[in-house]
Every structure is written in structure tokens, then in C-alpha cells.
RODO-2510 file (C-alpha; in nm, 4 decimals, decimal comma):
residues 205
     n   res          X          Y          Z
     1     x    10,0016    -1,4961    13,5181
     2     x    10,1362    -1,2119    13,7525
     3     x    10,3730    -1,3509    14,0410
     4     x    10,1803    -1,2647    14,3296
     5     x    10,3361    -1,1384    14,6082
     6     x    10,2128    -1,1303    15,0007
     7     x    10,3678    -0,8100    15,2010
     8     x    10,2885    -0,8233    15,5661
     9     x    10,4048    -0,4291    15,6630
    10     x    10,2069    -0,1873    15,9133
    11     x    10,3937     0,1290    15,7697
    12     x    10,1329     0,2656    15,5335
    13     x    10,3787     0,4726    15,3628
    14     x    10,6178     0,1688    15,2938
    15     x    10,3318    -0,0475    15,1730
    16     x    10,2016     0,2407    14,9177
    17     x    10,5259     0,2821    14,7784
    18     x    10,6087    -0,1131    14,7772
    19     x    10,2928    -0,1343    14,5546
    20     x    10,3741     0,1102    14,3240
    21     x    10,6712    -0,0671    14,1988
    22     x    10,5757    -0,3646    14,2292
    23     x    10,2555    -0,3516    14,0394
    24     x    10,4267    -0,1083    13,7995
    25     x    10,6700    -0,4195    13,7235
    26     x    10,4615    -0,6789    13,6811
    27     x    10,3703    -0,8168    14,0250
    28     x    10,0673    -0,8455    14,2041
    29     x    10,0810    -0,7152    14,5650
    30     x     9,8457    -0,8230    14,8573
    31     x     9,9378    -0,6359    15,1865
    32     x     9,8294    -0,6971    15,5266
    33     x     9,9248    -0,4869    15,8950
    34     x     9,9852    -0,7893    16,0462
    35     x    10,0656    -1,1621    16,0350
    36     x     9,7257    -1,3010    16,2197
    37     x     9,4873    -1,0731    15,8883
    38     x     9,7671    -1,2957    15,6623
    39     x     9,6662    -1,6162    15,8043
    40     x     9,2871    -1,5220    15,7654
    41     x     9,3286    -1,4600    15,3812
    42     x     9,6303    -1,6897    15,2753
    43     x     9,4500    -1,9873    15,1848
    44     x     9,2362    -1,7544    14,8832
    45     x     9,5729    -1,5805    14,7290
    46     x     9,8451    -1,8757    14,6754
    47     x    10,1549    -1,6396    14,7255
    48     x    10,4798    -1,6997    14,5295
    49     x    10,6699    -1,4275    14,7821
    50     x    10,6114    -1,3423    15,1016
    51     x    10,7916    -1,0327    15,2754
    52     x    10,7758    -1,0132    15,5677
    53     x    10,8596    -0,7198    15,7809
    54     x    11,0715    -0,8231    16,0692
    55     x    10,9798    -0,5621    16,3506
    56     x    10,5942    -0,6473    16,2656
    57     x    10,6375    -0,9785    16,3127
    58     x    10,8218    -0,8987    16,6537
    59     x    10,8597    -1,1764    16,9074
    60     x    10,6564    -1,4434    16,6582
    61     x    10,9311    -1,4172    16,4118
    62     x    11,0214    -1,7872    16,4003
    63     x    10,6542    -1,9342    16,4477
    64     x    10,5596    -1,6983    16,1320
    65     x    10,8580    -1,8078    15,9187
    66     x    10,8035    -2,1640    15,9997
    67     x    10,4040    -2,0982    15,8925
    68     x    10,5324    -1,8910    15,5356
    69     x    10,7964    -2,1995    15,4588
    70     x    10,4910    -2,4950    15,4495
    71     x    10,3248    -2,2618    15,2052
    72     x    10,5893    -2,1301    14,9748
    73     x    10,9397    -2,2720    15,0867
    74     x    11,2362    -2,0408    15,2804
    75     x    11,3832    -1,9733    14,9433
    76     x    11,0538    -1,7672    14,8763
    77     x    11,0250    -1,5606    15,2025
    78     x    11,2282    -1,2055    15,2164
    79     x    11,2722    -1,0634    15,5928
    80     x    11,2688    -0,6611    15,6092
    81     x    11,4075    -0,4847    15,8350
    82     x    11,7270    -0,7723    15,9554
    83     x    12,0407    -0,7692    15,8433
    84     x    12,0864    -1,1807    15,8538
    85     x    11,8246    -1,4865    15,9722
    86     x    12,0016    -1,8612    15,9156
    87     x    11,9133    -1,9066    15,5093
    88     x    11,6395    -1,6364    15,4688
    89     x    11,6924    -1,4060    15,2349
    90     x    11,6777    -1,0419    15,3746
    91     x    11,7043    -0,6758    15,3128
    92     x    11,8217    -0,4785    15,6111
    93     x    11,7242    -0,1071    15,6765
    94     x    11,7738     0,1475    15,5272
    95     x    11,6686     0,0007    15,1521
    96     x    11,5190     0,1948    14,8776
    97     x    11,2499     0,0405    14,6840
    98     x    11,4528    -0,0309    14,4083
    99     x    11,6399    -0,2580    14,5978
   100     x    11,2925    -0,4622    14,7152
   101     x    11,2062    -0,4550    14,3488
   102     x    11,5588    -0,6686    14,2693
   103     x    11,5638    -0,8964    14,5496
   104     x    11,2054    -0,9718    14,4654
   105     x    11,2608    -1,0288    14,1331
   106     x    11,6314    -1,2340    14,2207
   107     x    11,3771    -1,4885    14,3660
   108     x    11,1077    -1,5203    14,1373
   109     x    11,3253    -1,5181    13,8427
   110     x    11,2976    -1,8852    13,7912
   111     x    11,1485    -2,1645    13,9203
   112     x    11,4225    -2,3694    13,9938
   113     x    11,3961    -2,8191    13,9173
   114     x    11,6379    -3,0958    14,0091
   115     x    11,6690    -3,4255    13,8930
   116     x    11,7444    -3,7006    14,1004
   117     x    11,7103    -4,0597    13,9984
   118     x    11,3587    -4,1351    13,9017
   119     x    11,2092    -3,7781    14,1293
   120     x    11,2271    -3,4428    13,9581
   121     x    11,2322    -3,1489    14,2433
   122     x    11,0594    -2,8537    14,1498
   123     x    11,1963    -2,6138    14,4668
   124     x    10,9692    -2,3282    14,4097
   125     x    10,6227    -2,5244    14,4862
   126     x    10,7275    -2,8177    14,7015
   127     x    10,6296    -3,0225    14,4001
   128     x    10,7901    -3,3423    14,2397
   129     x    10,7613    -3,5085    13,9730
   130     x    10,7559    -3,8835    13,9718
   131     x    10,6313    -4,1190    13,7153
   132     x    10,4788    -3,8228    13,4936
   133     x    10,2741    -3,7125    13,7669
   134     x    10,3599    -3,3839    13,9315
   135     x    10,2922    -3,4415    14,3011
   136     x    10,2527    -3,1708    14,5606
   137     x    10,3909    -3,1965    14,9118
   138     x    10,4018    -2,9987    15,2311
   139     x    10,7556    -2,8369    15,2969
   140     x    10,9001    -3,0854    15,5279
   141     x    10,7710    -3,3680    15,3094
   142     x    10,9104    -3,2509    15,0383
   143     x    11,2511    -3,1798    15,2287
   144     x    11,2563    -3,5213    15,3945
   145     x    11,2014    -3,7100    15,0135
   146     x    11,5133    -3,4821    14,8698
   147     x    11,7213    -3,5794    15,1970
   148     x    11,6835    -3,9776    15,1130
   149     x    11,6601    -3,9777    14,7631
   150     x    12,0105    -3,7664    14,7610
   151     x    12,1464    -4,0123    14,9855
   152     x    12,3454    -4,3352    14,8668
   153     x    12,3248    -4,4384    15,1932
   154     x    12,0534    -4,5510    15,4800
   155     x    11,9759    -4,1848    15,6653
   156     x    11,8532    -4,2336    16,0156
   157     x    11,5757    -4,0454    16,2306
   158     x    11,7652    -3,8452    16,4003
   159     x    11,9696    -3,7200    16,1106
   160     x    11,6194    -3,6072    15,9364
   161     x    11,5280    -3,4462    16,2692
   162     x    11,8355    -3,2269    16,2979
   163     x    11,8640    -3,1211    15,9533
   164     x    11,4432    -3,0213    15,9429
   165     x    11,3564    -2,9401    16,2811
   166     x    11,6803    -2,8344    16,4082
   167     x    11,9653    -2,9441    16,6628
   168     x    11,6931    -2,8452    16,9556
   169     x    11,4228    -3,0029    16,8301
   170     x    11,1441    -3,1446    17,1020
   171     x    10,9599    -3,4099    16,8498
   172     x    11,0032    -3,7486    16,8407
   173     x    11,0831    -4,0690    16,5895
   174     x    10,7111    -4,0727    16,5567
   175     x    10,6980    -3,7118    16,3640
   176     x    10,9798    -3,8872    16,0513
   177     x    10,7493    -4,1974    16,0496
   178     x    10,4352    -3,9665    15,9768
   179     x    10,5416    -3,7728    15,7010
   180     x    10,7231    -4,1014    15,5733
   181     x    10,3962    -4,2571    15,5630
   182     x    10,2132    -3,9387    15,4138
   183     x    10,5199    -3,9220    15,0825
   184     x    10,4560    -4,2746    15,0291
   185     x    10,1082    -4,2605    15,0137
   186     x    10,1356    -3,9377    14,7980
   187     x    10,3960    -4,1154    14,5603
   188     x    10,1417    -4,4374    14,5141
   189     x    10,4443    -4,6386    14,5587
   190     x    10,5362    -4,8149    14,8778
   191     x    10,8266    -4,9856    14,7470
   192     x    11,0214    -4,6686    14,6456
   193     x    11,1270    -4,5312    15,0144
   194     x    11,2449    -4,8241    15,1961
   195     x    11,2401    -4,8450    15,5809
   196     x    11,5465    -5,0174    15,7477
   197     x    11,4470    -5,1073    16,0901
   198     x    11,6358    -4,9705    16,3916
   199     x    11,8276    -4,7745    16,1821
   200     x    11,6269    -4,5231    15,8823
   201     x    11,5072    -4,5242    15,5319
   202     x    11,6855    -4,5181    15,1871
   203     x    11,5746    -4,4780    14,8268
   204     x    11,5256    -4,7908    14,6235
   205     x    11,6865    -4,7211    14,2518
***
């Protein structure tokens, strides 16, 4: 199956030559002027990239990332157009197409796995493997399960917060014990994710 990849550009130009060698290497290319004709038609595509041009996006930059990295994951979204964003990969201006054609293919080259324990991470999909089932999460759930299962130790509320919301988040305890709640019903097994109380969660091994 063709790695499918989502390009949200208005230049008309850009997104006709884009396609070209894209599709002329393998890929298969859905393009869209803008991010609110994305959101319309995401849920019938199932990207495995999404580019993203930066001055499209303009002021919604963040809110559209944060959107792309519950479908696909931040190591699948390329920014166009921006020199640097926190972990994103990006491709500033100028850039021939060649150069979209390797960092596209840099990320879909493989789909990365990592053991831990009993859990098997599969990055690419937000999927696990646990007890030969392969179990698909949102991106924060699946962020939040890696964070405790990686620790030895208890990790506390606030130290999930920071590290998936950010330093200035505005959300509350309440948002951790939610998607706690939601991996542990996903998992089948209450037992494995352990809730200290007052203090966090660990993995039981």
C-alpha cells in the first residue's frame, strides 16, 4: 500500500509540482488550500504524513499541529516554510522538491517499535502491543503509557502534565486521571498501571 501523504498548501504551483514527485515515487498525495477543507476530509484518508505549510496555517499554527499529532504523531508532521518549531521536523524556504521528496521519505522510511517490559510501542500509529493484541491509542494516551512504563519509579501528575501539555499548561489533575482511565480500559487490564494516591502512577512488572 502507497504511504499516503496529506499536503495542506494554497500555492497551486507548489502543490502541482509536490504531486508530481511524490506520486512519481511512490506516494499518494491528497492536497487541500487550507487546514479547515483538511479537517472536513481527514477522517476518509488515514494520512501517514502531513505537511503542512506554515504561512497557510498562519496564526492557528499550534491549534493545527496539536490536531495533526492525535492523528499521526509529531514525528509524522513536516512544517514548510520555518526554519525550526520545538521537535517538528521542517524544511525552511527556499527548498527544491527534491529536498521534500527526502525529508518525506526520511520519515516514512520505517515504522519505528520499542520494547518495554511486557508493551511493545509502535511510534508511527500510536499503537501498542500488549498481550498479542495490537491496541490503538490517541497521541497523548499513548505518550502518557510510554512515560510510566519507562519509568522505574512512581511519576506524578504534574510531571505528565509538563512533559504532554507543556510548562504553561491550563488543565488540571482531572485531564491525567481521564486518559489513565481510558489506557486501562483499552489495555483490559486494571492491574497493570497502578495508581499511588497523592502522589502518581507506576507500571506493575
Amino acid at each position: 500500500m502507497k504511504p499516503t501523504v496529506c499536503l495542506i498548501e494554497d500555492d497551486f504551483n507548489i502543490v502541482v509540482q509536490a504531486k508530481r514527485i511524490l506520486t512519481s515515487n511512490g506516494y499518494e498525495v491528497k492536497d487541500f488550500p487550507n487546514f479547515e477543507k483538511f479537517v472536513l476530509s481527514y477522517r476518509a484518508i488515514n494520512p501517514d504524513v502531513i505537511v503542512l505549510e506554515s504561512k497557510t496555517i498562519g496564526d492557528d499554527l499550534q491549534r493545527a499541529i496539536t490536531f495533526c499529532s492525535e492523528l499521526v504523531g509529531y514525528d509524522y508532521i513536516l512544517l514548510l516554510g520555518i526554519a525550526k518549531y520545538r521537535n517538528i521536523s521542517c524544511l525552511n524556504e527556499p527548498y527544491t522538491f527534491k529536498n521534500l521528496l527526502v525529508k518525506i521519505s526520511e520519515i516514512t522510511r520505517e515504522c519505528k517499535s520499542e520494547t518495554i517490559g511486557k508493551f511493545t510501542f509502535v511510534m508511527r500509529n500510536n499503537e501498542v502491543i500488549y498481550k498479542d493484541r495490537l491496541i490503538k491509542f490517541t497521541n497523548k494516551e499513548f505518550q502518557i503509557l510510554k512515560i510510566i512504563v519507562s519509568s522505574k519509579d512512581i511519576v506524578d501528575r504534574e510531571e505528565i502534565l509538563k512533559c504532554i501539555w507543556g510548562y504553561d499548561f491550563a488543565y488540571k489533575t482531572r485531564t491525567v486521571d481521564m486518559h489513565i482511565n481510558a489506557i486501562r480500559k483499552k489495555l483490559q487490564d486494571p492491574n497493570i498501571i497502578m495508581t499511588v494516591y497523592g502522589k502518581g502512577y507506576y507500571y506493575q512488572r
